[in-house]
N, C-alpha and C positions, 0 to 999 in steps of 0.2 A: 504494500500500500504506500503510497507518495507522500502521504503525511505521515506514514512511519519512517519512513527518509530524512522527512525535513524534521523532525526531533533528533534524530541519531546525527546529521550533522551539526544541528545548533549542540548538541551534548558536545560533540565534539569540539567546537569551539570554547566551550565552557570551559572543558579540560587545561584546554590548550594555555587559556586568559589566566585558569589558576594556579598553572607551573609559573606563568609569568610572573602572576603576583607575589610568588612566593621565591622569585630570583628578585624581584624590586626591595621584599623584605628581607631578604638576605643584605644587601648592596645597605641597605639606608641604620640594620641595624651594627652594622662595621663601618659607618661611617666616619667616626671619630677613634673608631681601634687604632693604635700605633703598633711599630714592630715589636714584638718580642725581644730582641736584642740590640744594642746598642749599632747602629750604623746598616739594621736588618730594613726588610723593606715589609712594609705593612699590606693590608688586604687589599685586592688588586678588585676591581669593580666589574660585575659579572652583566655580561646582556645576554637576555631572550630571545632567541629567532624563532620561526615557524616553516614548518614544507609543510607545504599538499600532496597528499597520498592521495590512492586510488584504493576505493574499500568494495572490493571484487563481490562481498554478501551483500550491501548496499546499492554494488553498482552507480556509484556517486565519489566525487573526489570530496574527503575530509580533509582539516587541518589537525597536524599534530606541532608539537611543542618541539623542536629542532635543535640543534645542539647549542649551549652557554655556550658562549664566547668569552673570550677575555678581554676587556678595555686596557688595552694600550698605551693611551694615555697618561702624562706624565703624572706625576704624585704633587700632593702639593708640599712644600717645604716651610718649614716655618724656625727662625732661630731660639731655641730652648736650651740654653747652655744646660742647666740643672737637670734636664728631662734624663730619665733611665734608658729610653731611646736613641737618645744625640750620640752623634756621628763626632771625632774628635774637632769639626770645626763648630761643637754646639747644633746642628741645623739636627732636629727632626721630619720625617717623612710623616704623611701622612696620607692615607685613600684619597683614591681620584673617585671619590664619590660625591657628587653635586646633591645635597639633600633636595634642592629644590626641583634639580632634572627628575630626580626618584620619583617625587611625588606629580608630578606634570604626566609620568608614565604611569602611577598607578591611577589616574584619574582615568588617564587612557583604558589602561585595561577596564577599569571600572565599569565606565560603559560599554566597551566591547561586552563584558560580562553581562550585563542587563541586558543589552539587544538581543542576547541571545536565549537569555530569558525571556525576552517577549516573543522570542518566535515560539521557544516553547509552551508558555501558556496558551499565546494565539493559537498553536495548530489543535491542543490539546481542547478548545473552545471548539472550535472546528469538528474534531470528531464527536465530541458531546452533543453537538447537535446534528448529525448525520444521525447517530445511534438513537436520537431523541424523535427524528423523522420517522427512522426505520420503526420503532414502536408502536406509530399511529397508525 
């Protein structure tokens, strides 16, 4: 049935939104960690990708949650002579984690996640009232 399609791919979305969100809560709760050892390099900032499959029982391309990457990006440095962290010129490292990109991205997901919620309610409105037809 076609609206048992378009649920199994919005679930599949769901999925997907929820790995995300929970590589965005990784990222923002190490956002202020420093290195473990003195001149060591702190948590390095993790991104979410996505590929579309083909789901052969479906017969419909889904998305799935695709492999974390690493951000590359440089760290940010800050002079802390005293810090347990510092590097013999005083400078601590710190994540190249933008508290505020994080959360711009779980907003993102956010509503990804709801849209896909609404497809699921709506189709599941949908067959309740087909079944509801069929009755009469």
């Amino acid at each position: 049935m076609d609206l048992m399609k378009s649920i199994a791919i919005a679930a599949s979305g769901l999925h997907a939104q929820s790995g995300r969100m929970q590589v965005i809560s990784e990222n923002i709760a190490n956002a202020d960690s420093t290195p473990t050892q003195a001149g060591g390099d702190p948590y390095r900032r993790q991104i979410a990708t996505f590929k579309s499959e083909m789901d052969n029982a479906l017969g419909a391309r889904v998305v799935k949650l695709g492999p974390v990457r690493t951000d590359t990006t440089d760290f940010q440095v800050k002079n802390q002579p005293g810090h347990p962290a510092a590097d013999v010129s005083g400078n601590v490292k710190y994540p190249n984690v933008n508290p505020l990109i994080e959360m711009t991205d779980m907003r993102d997901a956010e509503r990804s996640y709801s849209a896909g919620l609404n497809v699921i309610n709506a189709t599941r409105a949908m067959i309740q009232r087909t079944l509801d037809i069929l009755k009469s």
